[in-house]
C-alpha positions in Angstrom: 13.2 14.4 30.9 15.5 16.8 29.5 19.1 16.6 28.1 21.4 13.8 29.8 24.7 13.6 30.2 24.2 9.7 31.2 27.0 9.7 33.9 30.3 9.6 32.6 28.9 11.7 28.9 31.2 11.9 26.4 34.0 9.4 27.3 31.2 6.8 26.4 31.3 8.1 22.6 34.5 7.2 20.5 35.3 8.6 17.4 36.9 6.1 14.7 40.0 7.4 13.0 41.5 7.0 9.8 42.8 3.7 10.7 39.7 2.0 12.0 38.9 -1.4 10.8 37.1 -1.1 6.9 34.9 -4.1 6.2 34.7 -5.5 2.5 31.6 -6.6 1.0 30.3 -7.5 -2.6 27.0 -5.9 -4.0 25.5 -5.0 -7.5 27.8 -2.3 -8.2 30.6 -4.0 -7.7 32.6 -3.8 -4.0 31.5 -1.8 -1.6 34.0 -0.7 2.2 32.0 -0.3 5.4 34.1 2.0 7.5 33.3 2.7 11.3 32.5 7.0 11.8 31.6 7.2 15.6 31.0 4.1 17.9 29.6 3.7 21.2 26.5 5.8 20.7 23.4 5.4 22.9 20.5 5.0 21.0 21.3 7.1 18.2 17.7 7.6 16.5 18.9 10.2 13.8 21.7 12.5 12.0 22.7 15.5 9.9 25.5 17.0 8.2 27.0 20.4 9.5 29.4 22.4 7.2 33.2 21.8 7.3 32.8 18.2 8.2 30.9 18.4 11.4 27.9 16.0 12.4 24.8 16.2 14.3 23.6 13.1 16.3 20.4 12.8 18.3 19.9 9.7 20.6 16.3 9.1 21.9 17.1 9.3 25.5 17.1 12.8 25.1 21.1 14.1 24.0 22.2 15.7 21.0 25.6 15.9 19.7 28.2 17.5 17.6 30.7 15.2 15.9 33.8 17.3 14.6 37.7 17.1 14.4 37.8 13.7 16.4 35.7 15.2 19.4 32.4 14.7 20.7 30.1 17.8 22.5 26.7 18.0 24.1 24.4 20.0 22.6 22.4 22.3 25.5 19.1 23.9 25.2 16.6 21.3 24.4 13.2 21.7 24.9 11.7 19.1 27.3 11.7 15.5 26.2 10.1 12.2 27.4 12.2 9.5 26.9 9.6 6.2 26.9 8.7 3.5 25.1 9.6 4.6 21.2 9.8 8.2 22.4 12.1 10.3 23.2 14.7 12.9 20.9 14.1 11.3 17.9 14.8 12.6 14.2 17.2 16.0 13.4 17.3 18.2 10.3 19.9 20.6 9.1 18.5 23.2 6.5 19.7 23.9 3.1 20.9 27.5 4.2 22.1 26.6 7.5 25.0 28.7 7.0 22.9 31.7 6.8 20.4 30.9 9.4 22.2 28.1 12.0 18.8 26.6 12.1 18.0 23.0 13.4 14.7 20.9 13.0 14.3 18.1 16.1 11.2 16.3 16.2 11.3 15.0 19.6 8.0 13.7 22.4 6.7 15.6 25.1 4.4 15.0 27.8 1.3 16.3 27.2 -2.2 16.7 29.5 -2.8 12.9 30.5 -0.7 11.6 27.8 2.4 12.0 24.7 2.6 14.2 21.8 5.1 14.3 19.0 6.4 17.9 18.7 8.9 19.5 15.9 10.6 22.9 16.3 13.3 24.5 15.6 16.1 26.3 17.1 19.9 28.5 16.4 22.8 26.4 16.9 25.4 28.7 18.4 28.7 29.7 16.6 30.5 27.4 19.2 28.2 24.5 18.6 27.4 24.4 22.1 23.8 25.1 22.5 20.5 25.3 21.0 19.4 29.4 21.0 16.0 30.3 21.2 14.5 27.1 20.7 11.2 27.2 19.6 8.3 24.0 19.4 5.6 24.8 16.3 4.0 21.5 16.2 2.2 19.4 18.3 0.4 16.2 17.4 -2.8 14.8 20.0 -1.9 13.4 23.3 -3.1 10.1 23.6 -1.8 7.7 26.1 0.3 5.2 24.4 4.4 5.4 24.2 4.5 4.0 20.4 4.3 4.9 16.8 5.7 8.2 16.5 6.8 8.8 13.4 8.5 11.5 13.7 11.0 12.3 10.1 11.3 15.2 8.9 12.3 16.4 5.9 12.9 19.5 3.9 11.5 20.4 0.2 12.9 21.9 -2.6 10.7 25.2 -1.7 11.6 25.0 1.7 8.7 23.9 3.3 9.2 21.0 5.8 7.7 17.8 5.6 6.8 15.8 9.2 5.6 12.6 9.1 4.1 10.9 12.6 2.6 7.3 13.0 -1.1 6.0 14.2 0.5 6.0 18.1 -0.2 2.1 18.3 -3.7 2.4 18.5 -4.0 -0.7 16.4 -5.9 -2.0 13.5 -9.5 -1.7 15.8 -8.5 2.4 16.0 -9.4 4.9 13.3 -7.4 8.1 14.5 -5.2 7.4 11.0 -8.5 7.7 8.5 -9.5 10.9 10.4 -8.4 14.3 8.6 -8.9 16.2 11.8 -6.2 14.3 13.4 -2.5 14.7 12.9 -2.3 11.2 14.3 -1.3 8.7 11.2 -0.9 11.6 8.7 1.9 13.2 6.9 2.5 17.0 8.2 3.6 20.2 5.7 4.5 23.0 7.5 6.0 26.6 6.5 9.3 27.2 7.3 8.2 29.4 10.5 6.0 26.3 11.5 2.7 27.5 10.1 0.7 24.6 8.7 2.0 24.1 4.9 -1.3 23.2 3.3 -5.1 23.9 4.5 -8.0 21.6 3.0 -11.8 21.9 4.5 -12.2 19.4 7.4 -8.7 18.8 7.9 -6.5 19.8 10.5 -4.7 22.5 9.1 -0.9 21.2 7.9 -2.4 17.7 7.8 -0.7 16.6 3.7 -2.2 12.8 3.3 -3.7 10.3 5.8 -4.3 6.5 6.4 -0.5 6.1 7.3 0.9 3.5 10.3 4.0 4.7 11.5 6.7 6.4 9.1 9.8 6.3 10.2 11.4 6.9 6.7 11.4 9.9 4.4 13.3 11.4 2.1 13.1 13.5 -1.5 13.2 11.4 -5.1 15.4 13.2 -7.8 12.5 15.4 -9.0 11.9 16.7 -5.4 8.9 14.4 -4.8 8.4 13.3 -1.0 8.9 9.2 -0.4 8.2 7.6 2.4 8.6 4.2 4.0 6.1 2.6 7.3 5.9 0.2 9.4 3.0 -2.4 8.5 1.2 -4.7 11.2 2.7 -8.8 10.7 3.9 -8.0 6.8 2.3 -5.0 4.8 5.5 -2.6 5.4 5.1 -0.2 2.2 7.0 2.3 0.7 4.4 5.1 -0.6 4.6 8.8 -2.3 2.3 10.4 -0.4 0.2 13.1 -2.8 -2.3 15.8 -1.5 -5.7 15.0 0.3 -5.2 11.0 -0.1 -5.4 8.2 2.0 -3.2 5.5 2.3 -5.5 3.1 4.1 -4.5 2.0 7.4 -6.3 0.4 9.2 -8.9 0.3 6.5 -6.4 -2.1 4.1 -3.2 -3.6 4.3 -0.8 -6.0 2.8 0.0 -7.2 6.2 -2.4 -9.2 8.8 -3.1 -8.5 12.6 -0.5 -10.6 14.8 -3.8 -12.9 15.6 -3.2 -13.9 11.9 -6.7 -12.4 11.1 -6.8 -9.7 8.2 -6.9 -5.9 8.7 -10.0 -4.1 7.8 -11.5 -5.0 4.4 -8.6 -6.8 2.8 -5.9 -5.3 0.6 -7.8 -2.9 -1.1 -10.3 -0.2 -1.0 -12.2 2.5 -3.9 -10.6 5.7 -2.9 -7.4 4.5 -0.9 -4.1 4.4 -2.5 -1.9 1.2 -3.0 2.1 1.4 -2.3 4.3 1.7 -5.1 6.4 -1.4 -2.8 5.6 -3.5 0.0 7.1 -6.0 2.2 6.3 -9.4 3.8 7.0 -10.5 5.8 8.3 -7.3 7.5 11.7 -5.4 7.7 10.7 -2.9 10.0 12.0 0.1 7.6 13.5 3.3 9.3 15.6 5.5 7.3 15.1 6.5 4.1 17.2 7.9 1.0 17.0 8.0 -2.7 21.0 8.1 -3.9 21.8 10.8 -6.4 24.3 8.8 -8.2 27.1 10.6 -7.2 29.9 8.0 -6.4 27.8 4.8 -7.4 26.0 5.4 -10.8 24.7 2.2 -11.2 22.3 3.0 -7.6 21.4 6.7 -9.5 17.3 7.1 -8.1 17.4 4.0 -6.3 15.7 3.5 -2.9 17.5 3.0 0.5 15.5 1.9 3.4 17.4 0.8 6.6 15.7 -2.8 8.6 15.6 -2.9 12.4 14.2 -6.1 11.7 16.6 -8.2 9.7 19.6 -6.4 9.7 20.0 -5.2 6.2 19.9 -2.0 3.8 16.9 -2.4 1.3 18.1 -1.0 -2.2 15.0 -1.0 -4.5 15.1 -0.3 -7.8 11.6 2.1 -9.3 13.2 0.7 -13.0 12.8 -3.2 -12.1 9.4 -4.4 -11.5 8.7 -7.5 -9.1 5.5 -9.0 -7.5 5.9 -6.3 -4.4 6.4 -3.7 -6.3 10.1 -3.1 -7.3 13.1 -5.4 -7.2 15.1 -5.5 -4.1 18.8 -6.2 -3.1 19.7 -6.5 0.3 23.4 -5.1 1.9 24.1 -7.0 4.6 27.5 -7.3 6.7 28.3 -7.3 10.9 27.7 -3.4 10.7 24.4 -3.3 9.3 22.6 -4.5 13.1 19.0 -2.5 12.9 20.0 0.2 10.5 17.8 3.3 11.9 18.9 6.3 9.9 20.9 6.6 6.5 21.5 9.4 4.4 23.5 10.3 1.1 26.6 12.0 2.7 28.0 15.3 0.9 30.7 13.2 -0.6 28.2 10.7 -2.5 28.7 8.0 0.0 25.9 6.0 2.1 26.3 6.7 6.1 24.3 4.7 7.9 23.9 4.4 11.9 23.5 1.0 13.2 21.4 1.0 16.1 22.5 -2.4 17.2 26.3 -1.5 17.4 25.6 2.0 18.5 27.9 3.3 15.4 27.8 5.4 12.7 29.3 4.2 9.2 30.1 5.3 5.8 29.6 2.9 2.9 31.5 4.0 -0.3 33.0 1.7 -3.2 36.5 0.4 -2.6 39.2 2.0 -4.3 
């Protein structure tokens, strides 16, 4: 399907004001507000941040939206988009020099021959914020027949090449798609800024970065412009990982996690040649979303982790500077508005915005004054 207007559009989405209810909560650096951005969102998979305070807002059934001065506006010119399963419009990226280009990354799924296929392109977002010019697709993953496991982040680097990540497409520990280099299935993605592949390595599909991943669904840069990424394990074994250059991160080969059976994965927990995660969790959290805070308005969280759960309702704050037993030491942010956190991202203020899939809302969590 293409873009949706769902019936009555807009006058489902309501924009908080400056008087919306602020929620109070205590955490390791001290008290924190919650205050509500945008409610009554459909799905909302993903966001960006536009200049002069505008926001960009993709929901998975296949609409995309501007956020700015109180109002609410469709986006037009998608490309096609299957909304099924876990697919659908799913993550959106706003370039560093936007205002020089007006570009915008979606990574969104597509029918394809018998099956689905992640795609990423890019298109020109109009001066009037109305539509999507010259939209152009310059990836596509392999079209296999299940509606799962996408991936789909994407990310830009320092040198502005764009990082994709995309998941095993619930083949399961029994398939091997995520250990093959040939594959884009399971793998993390570099591409050029015009969509050529990023990286080439002899008998692998050309862009294809690292393998042996899941399902990321989390991804952002460290403070030294290093790529982080967090994915989905089986029953436990969520990890959060760094992927380098022609390695494998194991699935289905190991894992911290077991099959829902209760039986193992593969050969255990590890392998000669496959890389272990710098932090794993079990039992899962389901992680989607992923920052690592600058410092900006919170020095005490300066280079720590974000990660948002679908599963349990929380924002994972790790600290890389505090070892534990799975890696690094953990607080969890919990409060009414953190219902299946799917995307957060460092606003250009310094403060934590966060959607909440399970209210449909945007928020933004800064410390209280």
């Amino acid at each position: 399907m293409g873009w949706n207007m769902k019936g009555a559009g807009l006058a489902l989405l309501l924009i908080a004001g400056p008087v919306a209810a602020q929620t109070r909560l205590q955490t390791s650096a001290g008290e924190m507000v919650v205050t509500p951005v945008a409610a009554a969102l459909e799905g909302a998979w993903s966001f960006g941040f536009l200049p002069g305070g505008a926001l960009i807002v993709t929901e998975i059934d296949g609409r995309l939206l501007i956020l700015r001065a109180g109002q609410a506006s469709p986006v037009s010119g998608l490309p096609e988009i299957t909304a099924l399963g876990q697919g659908g419009l799913l993550d959106v990226m706003v370039p560093r020099d936007f205002k020089r280009s007006r570009q915008i990354w979606l990574s969104y799924v597509a029918r394809s021959g018998e099956g689905l296929a992640l795609r990423a392109g890019f298109g020109r977002l109009s001066e009037d914020f109305t539509r999507l010019e010259g939209f152009e697709p310059v990836f596509e993953g392999e079209s296999l027949p299940a509606s799962r496991h996408f991936g789909a982040r994407l990310v830009e680097g320092r040198d502005g090449r764009i990082w994709l990540t995309t998941g095993d497409r619930g083949t399961g520990p029994a398939g091997m798609e995520a250990q093959d280099p040939g594959l884009a299935t399971g793998s993390v993605i570099l591409l050029n800024r015009d969509g050529s592949p990023g990286v080439t390595r002899p008998g692998w599909r050309p862009g294809v970065w690292s393998v042996g991943h899941r399902n990321i669904q989390g991804a952002g840069l460290d403070l030294q412009g290093a790529l982080v990424t967090s994915e989905h394990g089986a029953q436990g074994g969520d990890e959060i990982n760094r992927p380098g250059a022609g390695l494998n991160y194991g699935w289905p080969v190991i894992s911290y996690g077991v099959n829902y059976n209760g039986r193992k994965i593969g050969e255990g927990q590890a392998r000669a040649g496959m890389e272990q995660p710098l932090h794993y969790w079990d039992p899962s959290i389901a992680p989607s979303g992923l920052m690592v805070y600058s410092g900006a308005l919170i020095p005490e969280w300066q280079g720590d982790i974000f990660a948002g759960s679908l599963k349990m309702d929380f924002i994972s704050r790790l600290d890389p500077d505090q070892a534990a037993p799975t890696g690094w030491a953990e607080e969890r942010i919990a409060s009414e508005e953190t219902l299946r956190v799917r995307d957060l991202r460092e606003g250009p203020d310094g403060a934590i915005w966060f959607l909440s899939e399970g209210n449909g809302a945007l928020y933004r969590l800064a410390p209280a004054e």
